[in-house]
C-alpha positions as CSV (number, residue, x, y, z in Angstrom):
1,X,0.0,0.0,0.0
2,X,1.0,3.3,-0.8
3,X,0.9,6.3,1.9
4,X,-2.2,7.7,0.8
5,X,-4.1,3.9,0.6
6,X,-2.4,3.4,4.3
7,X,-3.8,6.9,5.9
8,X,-7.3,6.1,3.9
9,X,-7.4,2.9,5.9
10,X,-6.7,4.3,9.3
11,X,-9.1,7.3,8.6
12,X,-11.9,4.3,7.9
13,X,-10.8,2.3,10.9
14,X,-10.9,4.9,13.4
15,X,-13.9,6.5,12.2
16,X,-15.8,3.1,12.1
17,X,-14.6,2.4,15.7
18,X,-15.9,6.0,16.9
19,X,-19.3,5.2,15.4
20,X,-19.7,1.5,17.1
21,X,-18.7,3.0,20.0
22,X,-21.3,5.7,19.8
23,X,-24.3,3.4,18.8
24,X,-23.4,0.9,22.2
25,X,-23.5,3.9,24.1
26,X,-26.6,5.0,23.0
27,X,-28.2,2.0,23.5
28,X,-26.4,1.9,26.8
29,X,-27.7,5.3,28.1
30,X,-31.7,6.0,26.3
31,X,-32.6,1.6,25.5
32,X,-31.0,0.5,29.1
33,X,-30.6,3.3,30.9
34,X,-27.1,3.1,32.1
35,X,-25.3,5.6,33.8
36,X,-22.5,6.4,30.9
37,X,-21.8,10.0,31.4
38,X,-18.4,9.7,32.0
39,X,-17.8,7.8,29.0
40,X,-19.6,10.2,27.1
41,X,-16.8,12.4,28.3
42,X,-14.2,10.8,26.8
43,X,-15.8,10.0,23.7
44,X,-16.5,13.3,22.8
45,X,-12.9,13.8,23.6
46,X,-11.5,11.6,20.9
47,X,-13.7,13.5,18.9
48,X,-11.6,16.1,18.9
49,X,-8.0,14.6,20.0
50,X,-8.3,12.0,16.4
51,X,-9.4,14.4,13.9
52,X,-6.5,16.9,15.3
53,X,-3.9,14.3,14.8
54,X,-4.9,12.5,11.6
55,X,-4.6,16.3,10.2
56,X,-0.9,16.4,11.7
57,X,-0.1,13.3,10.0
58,X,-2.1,14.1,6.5
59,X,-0.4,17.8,6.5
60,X,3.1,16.3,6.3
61,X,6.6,16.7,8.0
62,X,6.7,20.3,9.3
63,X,3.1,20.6,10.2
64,X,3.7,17.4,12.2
65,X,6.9,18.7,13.5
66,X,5.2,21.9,14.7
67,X,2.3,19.8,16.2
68,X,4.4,17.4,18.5
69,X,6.5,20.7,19.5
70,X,2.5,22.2,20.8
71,X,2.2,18.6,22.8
72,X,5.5,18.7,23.9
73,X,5.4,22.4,25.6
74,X,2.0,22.1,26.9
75,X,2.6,18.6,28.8
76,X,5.8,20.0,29.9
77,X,3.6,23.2,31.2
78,X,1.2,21.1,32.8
79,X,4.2,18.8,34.5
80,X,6.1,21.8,35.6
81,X,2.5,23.5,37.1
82,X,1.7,20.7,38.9
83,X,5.2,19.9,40.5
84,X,5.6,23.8,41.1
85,X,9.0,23.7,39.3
86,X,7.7,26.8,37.6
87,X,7.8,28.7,40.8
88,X,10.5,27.1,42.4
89,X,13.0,28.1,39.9
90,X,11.5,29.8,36.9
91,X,14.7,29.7,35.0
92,X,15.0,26.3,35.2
93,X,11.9,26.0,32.8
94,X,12.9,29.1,30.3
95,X,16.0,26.5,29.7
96,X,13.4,23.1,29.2
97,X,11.3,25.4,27.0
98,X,14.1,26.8,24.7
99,X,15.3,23.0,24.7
100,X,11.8,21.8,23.3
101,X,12.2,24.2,20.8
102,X,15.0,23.4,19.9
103,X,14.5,20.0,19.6
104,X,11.9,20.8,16.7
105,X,14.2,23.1,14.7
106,X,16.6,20.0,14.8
107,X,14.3,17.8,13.5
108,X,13.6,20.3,10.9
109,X,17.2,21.6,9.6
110,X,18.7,19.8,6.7
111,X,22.3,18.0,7.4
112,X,24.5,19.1,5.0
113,X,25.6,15.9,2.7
114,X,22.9,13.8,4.4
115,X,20.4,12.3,2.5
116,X,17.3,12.5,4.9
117,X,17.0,15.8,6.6
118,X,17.4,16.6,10.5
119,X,20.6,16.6,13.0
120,X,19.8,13.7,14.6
121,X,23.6,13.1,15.7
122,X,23.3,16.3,17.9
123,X,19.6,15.0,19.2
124,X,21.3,12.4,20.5
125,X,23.8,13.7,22.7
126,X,21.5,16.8,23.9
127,X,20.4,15.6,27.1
128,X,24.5,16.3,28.0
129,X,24.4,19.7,27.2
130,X,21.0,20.8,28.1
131,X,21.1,19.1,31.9
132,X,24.5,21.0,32.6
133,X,22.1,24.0,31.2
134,X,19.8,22.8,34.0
135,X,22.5,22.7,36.6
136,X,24.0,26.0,35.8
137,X,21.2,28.1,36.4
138,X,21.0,27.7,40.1
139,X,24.8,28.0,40.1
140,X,24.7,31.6,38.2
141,X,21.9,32.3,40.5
142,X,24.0,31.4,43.6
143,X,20.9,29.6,44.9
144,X,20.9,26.3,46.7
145,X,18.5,26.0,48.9
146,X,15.6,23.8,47.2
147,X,17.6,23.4,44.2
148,X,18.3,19.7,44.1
149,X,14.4,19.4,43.7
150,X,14.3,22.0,40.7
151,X,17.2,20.8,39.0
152,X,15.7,16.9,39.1
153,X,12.3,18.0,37.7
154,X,14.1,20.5,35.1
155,X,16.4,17.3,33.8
156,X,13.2,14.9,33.9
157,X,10.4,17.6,32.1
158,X,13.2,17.7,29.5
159,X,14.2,13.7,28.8
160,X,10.7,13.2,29.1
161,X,8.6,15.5,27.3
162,X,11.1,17.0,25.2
163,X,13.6,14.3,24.3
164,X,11.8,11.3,24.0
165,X,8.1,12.8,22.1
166,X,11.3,14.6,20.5
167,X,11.3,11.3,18.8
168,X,8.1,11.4,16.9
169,X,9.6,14.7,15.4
170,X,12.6,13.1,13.9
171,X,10.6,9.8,13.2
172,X,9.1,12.6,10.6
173,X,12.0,12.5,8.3
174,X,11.4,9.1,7.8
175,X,10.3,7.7,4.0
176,X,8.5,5.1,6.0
177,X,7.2,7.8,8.3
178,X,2.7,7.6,7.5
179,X,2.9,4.1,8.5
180,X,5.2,3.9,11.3
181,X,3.5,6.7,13.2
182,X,-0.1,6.0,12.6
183,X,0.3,2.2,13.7
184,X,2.8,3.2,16.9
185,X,-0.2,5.7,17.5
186,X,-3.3,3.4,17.3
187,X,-1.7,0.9,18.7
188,X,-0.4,2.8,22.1
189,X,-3.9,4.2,22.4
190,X,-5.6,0.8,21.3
191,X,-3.5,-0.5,24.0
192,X,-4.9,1.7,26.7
193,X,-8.3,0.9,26.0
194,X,-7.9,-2.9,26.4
195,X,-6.2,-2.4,29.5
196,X,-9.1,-0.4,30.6
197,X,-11.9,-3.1,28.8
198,X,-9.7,-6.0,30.3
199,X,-9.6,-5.0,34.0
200,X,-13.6,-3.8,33.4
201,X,-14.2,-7.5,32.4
202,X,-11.8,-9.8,34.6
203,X,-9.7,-7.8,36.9
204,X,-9.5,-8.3,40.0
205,X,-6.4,-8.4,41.6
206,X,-4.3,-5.3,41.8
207,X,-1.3,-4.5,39.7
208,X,-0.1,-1.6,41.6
209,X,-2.9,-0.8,43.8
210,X,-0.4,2.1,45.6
211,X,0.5,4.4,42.2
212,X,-3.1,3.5,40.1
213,X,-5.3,1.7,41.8
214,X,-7.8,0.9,38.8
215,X,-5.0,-1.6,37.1
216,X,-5.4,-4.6,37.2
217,X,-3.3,-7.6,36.3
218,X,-5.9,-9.0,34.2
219,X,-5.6,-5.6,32.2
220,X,-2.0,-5.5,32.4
221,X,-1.9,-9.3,30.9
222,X,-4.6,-7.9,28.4
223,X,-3.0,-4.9,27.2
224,X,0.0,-7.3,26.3
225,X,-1.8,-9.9,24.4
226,X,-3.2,-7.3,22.3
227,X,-0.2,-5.3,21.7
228,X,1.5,-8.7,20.8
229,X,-1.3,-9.6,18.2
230,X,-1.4,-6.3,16.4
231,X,2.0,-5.7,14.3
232,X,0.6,-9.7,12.7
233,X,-2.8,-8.0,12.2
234,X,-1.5,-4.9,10.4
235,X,1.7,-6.5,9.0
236,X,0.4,-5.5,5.5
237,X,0.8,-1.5,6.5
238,X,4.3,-2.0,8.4
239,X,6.5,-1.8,5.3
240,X,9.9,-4.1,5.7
241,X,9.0,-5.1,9.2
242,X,9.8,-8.9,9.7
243,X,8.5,-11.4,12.0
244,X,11.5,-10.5,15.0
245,X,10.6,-6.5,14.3
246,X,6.7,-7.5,14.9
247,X,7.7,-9.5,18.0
248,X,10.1,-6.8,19.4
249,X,7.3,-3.8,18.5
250,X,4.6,-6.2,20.4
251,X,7.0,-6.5,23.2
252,X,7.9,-2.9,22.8
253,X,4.1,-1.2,22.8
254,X,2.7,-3.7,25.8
255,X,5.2,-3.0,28.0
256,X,6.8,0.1,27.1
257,X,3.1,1.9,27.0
258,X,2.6,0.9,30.7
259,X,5.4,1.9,32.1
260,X,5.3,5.3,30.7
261,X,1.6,5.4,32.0
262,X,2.4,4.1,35.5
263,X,5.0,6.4,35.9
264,X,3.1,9.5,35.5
265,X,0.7,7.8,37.7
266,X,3.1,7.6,40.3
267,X,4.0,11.3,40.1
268,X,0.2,12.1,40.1
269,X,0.2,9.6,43.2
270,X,3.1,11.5,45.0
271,X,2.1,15.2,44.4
272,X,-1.8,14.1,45.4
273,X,-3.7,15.1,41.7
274,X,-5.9,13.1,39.6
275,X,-5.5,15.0,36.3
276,X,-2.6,17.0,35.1
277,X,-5.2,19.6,34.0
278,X,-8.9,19.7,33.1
279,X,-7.5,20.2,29.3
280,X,-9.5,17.6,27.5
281,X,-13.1,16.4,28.8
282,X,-13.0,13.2,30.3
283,X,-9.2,12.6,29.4
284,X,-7.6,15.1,32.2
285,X,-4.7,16.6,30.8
286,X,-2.8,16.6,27.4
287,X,0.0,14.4,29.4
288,X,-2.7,12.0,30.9
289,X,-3.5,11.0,27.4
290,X,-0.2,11.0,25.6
291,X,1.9,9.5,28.8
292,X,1.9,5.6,26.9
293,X,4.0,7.0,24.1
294,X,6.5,8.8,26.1
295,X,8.5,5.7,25.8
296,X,7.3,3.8,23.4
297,X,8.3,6.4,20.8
298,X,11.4,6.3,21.8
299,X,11.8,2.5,21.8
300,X,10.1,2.0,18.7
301,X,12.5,4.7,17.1
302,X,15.5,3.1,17.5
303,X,14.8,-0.6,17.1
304,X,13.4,0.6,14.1
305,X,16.6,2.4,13.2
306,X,18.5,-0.1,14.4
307,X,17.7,-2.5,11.9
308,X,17.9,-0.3,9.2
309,X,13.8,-0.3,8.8
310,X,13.2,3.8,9.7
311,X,16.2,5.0,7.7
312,X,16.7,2.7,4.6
313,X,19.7,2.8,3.5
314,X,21.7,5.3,6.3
């Protein structure tokens, strides 16, 4: 399939999903009478968080670009709100900010003598130079006191929502970029919800009842299976990927997508919120609904490149 076939077919997945979706919970709320409200919530929030990305992806490279640098700032915002690293050391987050934007002009800037475009060899080593940013700031400021605690939330708001969704920015540049992004996409989020349908159905037992106490280990075990099945279902739109690739990117999304989600679950836990912000309907914040990807996009970026699959050829 070519790119335009490949986007065609996700545009007529997703919007046959939504409208399933929306007929059982009709039924569910005017035939039985169910009390779906909250799901209402966050269907009408995909509503508006699918259609936003599919027009990222279908506007091309820079337009994406531009789009992940929006997510990246505004989760960072909402982390650095919510831990009070924006009072505690303002200058701390000027430097994650400039970072972040940095990150997308990097991602955007031709090599010279390459033949795909984007310093990726100096997105690599930037966590070096922008964490002894970090530490210099309370150094030139002569400030200590409280500074540990500024300086460890400054260096994780950048690896975390800078650096690694800095990876779906230079997964852009890709040839193979439609189809990697749009599967590692519906398949993090596709992942979610059968965690979610899984523990509904069978969970019982706790997986971490301390830093999310709504997972279960039947939804953990769930979420795996399913991330394992998909790359075989969609192996026809995952161009070069062979049957170890599809095994590592199962392995990759089921466990990857959890951890990413249980760690800002645990930070939720620690500081004593529910939401990151009251951004989307039913969702919480922008980083409670792209937490799963902030490391599988990393993970899948460079197994990817790794075998040659993202960057035929370099």
């Amino acid at each position: 399939m070519n790119d335009a076939q490949i986007l065609r077919f996700y545009v007529t997945l997703i919007v046959s999903l939504l409208a399933f979706a929306g007929i059982v919970l009709l039924l569910l709320d005017k035939a039985l009478h169910k009390n779906v409200r909250s799901i209402w919530n966050i269907y009408r929030g995909w509503l508006f968080i699918i259609p936003s990305f599919l027009a990222l992806v279908w506007l091309g490279r820079v337009a994406f670009v531009a789009g992940i640098l929006a997510i990246s700032v505004r989760t960072f915002y909402e982390f650095s709100r919510a831990t009070a690293l924006n009072t505690s050391n303002a200058w701390i987050t000027r430097v994650v900010y400039a970072s972040i934007i940095f990150i997308a002009l990097l991602a955007l800037i031709r090599v010279p003598d390459s033949h795909y475009p984007g310093w990726y060899g100096l997105f690599a080593v930037l966590p070096a130079y922008v964490i002894a940013l970090i530490l210099l700031v309370p150094i030139w400021q002569n400030r200590y006191q409280g500074q540990l605690q500024a300086v460890a939330l400054g260096t994780m708001g950048f690896l975390y929502f800078g650096w690694m969704l800095g990876h779906l920015s230079f997964m852009a540049n890709s040839p193979r970029f439609l189809p990697y992004v749009l599967y590692l996409v519906f398949a993090t989020q596709i992942g979610d919800i059968s965690a979610y349908t899984s523990g509904k159905l069978f969970g019982k037992r706790k997986l971490r009842s301390n830093i999310s106490p709504n997972k279960t280990v039947a939804g953990s075990l769930g979420q795996l299976a399913v991330a394992l099945l998909l790359p075989w279902v969609f192996r026809p739109l995952l161009p070069a990927l062979e049957p170890l690739h599809l095994w590592l990117t199962g392995l990759i999304l089921g466990i990857a997508g959890q951890l990413g989600d249980l760690s800002i679950s645990l930070i939720k836990r620690d500081i004593g919120i529910k939401d990151m912000s009251a951004l989307i309907p039913g969702h919480g914040g922008l980083l409670d609904r792209v937490d799963s990807l902030i490391l599988t996009a990393p993970l899948f970026f460079h197994m990817t490149r790794y075998f040659g699959l993202l960057f035929p050829g370099s």
